[in-house]
KENU-815770 format. One line per 5 residues: for each residue x, y, z negated of C-alpha. Coordinates in nm, 3 decimals, always signed. Layout:
REM KENU-815770
X:Y:Z ~ ...
This chain:
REM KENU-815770
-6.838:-7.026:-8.112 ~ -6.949:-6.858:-7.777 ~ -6.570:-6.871:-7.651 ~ -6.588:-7.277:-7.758 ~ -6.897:-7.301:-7.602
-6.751:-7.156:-7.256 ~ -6.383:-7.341:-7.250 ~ -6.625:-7.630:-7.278 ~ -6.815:-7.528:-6.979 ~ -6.532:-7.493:-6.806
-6.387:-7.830:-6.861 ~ -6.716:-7.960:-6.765 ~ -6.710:-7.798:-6.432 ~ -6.375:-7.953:-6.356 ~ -6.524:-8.301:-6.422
-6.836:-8.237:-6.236 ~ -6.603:-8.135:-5.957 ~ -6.486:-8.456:-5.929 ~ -6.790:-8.633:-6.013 ~ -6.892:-8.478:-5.702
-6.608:-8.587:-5.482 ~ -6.660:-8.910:-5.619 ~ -7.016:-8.914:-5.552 ~ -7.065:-8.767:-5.190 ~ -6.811:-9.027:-5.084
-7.065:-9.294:-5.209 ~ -7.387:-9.048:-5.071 ~ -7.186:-9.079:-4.759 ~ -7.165:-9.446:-4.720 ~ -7.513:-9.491:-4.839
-7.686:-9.275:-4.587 ~ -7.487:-9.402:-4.317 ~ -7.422:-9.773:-4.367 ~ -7.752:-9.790:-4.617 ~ -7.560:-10.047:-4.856
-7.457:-9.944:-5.204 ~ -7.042:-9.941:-5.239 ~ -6.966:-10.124:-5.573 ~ -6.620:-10.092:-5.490 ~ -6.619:-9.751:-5.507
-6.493:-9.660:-5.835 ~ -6.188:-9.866:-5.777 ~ -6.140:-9.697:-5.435 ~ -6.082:-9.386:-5.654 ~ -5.827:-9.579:-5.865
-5.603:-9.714:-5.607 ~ -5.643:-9.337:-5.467 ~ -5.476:-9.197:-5.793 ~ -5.190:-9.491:-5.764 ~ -5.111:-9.401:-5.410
-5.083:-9.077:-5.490 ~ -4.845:-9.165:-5.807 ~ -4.608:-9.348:-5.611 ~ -4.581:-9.164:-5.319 ~ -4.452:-8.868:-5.591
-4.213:-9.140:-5.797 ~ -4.094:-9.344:-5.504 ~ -4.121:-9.107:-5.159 ~ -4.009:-8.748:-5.359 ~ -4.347:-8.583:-5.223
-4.432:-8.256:-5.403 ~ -4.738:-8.312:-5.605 ~ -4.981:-8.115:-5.373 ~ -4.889:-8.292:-5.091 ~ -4.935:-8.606:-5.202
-5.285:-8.551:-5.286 ~ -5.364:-8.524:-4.867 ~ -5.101:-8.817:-4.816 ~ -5.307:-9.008:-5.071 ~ -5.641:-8.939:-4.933
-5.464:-9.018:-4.566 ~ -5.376:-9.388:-4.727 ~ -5.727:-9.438:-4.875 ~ -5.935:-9.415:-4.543 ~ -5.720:-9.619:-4.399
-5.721:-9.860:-4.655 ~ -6.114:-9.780:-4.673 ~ -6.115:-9.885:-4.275 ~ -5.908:-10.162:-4.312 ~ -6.209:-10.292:-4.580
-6.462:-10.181:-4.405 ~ -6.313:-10.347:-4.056 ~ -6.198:-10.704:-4.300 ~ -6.495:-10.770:-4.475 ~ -6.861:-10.534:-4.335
-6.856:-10.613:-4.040 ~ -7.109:-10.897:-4.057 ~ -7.348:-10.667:-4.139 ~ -7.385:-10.522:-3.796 ~ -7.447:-10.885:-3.674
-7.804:-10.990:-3.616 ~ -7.694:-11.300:-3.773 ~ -7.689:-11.173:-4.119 ~ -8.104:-11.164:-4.237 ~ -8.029:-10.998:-4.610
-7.778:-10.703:-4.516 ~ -7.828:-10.536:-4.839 ~ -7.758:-10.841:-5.059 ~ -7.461:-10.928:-4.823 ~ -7.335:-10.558:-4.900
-7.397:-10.573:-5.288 ~ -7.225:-10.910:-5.317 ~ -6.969:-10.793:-5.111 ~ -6.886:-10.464:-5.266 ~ -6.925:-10.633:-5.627
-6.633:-10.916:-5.564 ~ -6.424:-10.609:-5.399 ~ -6.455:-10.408:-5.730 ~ -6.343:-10.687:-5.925 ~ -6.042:-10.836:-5.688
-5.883:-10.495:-5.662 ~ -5.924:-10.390:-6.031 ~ -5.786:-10.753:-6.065 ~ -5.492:-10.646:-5.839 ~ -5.456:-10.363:-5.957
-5.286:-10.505:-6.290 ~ -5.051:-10.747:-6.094 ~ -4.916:-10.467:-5.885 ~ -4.909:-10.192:-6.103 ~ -4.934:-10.296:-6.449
-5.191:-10.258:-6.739 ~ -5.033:-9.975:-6.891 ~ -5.113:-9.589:-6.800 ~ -4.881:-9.436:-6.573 ~ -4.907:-9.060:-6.499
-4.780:-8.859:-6.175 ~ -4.574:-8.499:-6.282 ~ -4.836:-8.219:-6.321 ~ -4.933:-7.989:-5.987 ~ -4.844:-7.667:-6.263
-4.666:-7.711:-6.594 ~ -4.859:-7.487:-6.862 ~ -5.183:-7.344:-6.968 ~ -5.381:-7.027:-6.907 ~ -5.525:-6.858:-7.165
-5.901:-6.773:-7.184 ~ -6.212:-6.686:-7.343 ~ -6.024:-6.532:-7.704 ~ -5.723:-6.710:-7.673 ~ -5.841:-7.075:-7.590
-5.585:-7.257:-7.355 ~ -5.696:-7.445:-7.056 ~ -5.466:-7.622:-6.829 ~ -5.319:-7.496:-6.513 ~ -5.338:-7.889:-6.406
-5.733:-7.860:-6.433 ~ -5.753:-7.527:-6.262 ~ -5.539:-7.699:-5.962 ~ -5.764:-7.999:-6.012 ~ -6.083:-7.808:-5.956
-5.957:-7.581:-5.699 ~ -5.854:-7.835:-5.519 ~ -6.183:-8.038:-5.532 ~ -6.397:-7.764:-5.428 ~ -6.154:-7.704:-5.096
-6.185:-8.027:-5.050 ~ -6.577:-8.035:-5.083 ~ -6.626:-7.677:-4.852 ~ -6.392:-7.914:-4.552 ~ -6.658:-8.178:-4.585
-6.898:-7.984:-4.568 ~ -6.769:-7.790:-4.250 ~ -6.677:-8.140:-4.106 ~ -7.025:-8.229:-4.164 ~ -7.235:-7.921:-4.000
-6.969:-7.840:-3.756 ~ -6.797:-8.130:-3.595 ~ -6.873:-8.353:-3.343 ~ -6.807:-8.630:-3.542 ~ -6.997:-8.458:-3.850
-7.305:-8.414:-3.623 ~ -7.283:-8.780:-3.521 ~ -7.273:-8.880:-3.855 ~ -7.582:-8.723:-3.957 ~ -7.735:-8.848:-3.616
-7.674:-9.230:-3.707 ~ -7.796:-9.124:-4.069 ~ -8.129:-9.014:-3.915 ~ -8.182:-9.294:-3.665 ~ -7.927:-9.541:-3.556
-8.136:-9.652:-3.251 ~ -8.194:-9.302:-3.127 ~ -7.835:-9.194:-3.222 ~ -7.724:-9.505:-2.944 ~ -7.930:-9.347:-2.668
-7.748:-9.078:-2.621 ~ -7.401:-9.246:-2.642 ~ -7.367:-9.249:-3.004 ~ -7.132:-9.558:-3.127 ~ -7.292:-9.662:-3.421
-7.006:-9.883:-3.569 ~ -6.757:-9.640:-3.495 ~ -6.952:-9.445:-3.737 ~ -6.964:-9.722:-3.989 ~ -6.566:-9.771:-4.020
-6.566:-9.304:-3.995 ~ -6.818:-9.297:-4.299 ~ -6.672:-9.549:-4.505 ~ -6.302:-9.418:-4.438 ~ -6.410:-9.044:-4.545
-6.642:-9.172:-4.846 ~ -6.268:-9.348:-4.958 ~ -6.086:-9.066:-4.873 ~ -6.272:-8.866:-5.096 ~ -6.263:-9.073:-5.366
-5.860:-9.145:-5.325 ~ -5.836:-8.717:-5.302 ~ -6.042:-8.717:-5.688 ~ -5.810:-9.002:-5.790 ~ -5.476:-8.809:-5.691
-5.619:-8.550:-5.832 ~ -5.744:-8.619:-6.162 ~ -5.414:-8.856:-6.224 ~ -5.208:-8.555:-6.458 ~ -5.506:-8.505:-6.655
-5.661:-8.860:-6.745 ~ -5.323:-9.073:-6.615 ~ -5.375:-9.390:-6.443 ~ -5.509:-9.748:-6.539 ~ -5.674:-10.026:-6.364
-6.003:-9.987:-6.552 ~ -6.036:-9.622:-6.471 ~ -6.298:-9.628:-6.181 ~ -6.531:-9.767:-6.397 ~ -6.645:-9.513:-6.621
-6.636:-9.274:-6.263 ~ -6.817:-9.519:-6.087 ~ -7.140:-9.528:-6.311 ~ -7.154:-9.150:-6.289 ~ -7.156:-9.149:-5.949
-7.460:-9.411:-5.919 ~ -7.621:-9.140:-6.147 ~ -7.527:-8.796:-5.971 ~ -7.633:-8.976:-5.656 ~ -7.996:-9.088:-5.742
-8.012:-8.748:-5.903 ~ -7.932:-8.502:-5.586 ~ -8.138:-8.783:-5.398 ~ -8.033:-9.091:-5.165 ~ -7.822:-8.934:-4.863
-7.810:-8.586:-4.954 ~ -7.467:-8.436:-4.970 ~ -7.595:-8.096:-5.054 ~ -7.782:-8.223:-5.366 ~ -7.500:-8.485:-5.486
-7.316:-8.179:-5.499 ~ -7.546:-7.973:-5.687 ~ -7.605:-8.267:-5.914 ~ -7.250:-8.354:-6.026 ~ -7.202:-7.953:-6.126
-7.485:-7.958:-6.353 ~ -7.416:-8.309:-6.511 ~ -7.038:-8.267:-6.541 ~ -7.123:-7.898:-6.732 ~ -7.454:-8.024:-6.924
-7.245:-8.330:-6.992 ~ -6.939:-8.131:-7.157 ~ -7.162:-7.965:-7.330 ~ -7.383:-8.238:-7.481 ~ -7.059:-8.384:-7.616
-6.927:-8.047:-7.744 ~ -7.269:-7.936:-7.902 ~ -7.268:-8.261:-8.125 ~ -7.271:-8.253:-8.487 ~ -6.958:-8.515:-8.450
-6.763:-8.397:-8.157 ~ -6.545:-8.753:-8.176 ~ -6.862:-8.996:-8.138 ~ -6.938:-8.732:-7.823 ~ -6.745:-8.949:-7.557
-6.944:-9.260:-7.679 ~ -7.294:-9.095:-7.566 ~ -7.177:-8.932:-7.230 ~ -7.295:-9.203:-7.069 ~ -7.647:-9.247:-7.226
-7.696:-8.851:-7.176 ~ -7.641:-8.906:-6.765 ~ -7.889:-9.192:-6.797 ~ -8.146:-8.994:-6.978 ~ -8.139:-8.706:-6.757
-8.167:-8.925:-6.433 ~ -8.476:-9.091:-6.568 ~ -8.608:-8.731:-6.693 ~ -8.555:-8.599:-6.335 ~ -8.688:-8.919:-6.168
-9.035:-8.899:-6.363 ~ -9.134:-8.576:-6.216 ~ -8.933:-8.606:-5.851 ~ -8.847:-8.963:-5.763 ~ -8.666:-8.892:-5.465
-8.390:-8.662:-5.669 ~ -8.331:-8.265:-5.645 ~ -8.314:-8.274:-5.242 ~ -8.386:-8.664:-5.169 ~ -8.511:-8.806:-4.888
-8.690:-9.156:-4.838 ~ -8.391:-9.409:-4.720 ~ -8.415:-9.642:-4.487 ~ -8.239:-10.029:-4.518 ~ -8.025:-10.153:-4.238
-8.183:-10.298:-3.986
């Protein structure tokens, strides 16, 4: 039981890995652009499909086309953010967050939409990174596919982090996050920081895409499922923390593995992973509304 009870951890931090890739992407745009990306999920779905066809049609190895996915994705992230956000930076627009939330909302559904024109409803699935499975905990198997899927993820999350604390452009980021007036007095380009924040909040969600495609495989409903976690982990590690999204999507993917593992009916588990994220949000939000490390957010001016 104990080695069941730790495969399933295990498998539950490789989902919460990329819970959290999916979700500091969205803490990202959030803090910086203060409107909430309902486009997001499906960002992470055309991430996984640009990773499957540059493997099928280009011949890129597996691991690299993970980084030339995520290179596609902010610039299609850009190219969104450049097409249809900018308004919100005009004085002329009174209700920025409604604009954003409208705008976001008809994204999500025109590219699941397109999604099944272009690529089909049926689930495709890239070659693995590793064929096999490693053995552990008394003989249980777990994939070499989900070891290179959570490796991966948590390089990917220790560059962000760097980028964030120890760039130029990470510092700026954070300085626009704080105060956009005060980050324009000293030279700061605000909407250049706009189009950075939501190309590396794609980015990261096309990297979790690429790399969750041999595991899961691809369709064009599978942001959505993603998507609502994300909402969660974010409200739980608190509005425009990175640090705590982090934190958050590690305990709920484990706890969440668990719950589902722990169940009298292991097959009805799926149905309830949902609920479970739900429950603990509002359990954490009755004693600490603000999340594990949130701070109070500010709307766009």
């Amino acid at each position: 039981m104990l080695d069941y009870i730790l495969i399933q951890a295990a498998n539950g931090l490789v989902i919460g890995v990329m819970f959290a890739l999916i979700a500091t992407g969205l803490t990202i745009i959030f803090s910086i652009l203060k409107i909430v990306n309902f486009a997001h999920g499906e960002i992470y779905m055309m991430g996984g499909y640009f990773g499957y066809y540059v493997i099928t049609l280009l011949g890129v190895p597996p691991f690299p086309a993970v980084l030339v996915a995520m290179a596609i994705t902010f610039l299609f992230s850009i190219g969104l953010e450049r097409g249809l956000l900018t308004p919100l930076y005009s004085p002329r627009i009174e209700r920025k967050a409604d604009y954003g939330i409208l705008i976001t909302f008809g994204l999500s559904v025109f590219l699941r939409n397109i999604a099944i024109i272009l690529f089909g409803p049926f689930p495709l699935r890239p070659p693995s990174f590793i064929e096999g499975s490693l053995a552990v905990f008394g003989g249980l198997m777990i994939s070499y596919d989900r070891l290179v899927a959570a490796g991966g993820g948590l390089l990917l999350l220790v560059a962000l982090i760097w980028f964030l604390n120890r760039t130029v452009w990470g510092q700026a980021l954070n300085a626009v996050s704080q105060s956009r007036e005060s980050a324009s007095i000293v030279g700061i380009n605000s909407e250049r920081m706009y189009m950075l924040a939501f190309g590396v909040g794609g980015a990261l969600a096309g990297g979790a895409g690429a790399l969750i495609a041999p595991i899961y495989s691809l369709s064009p409903s599978m942001g959505l499922v993603p998507d609502t976690q994300a909402f969660v982990i974010v409200i739980l590690g608190g509005l425009g923390s990175v640090s705590g999204t982090i934190i958050a999507a590690l305990l709920l993917g484990i706890s969440q593995n668990l719950f589902i593992a722990l169940l009298p009916d292991p097959s009805r588990g799926p149905s309830y992973a949902n609920a479970f994220g739900l429950f603990i949000m509002m359990l954490v939000l009755l004693f600490r509304p603000t999340g594990i490390f949130g701070r109070h957010a500010v709307a766009m001016d």
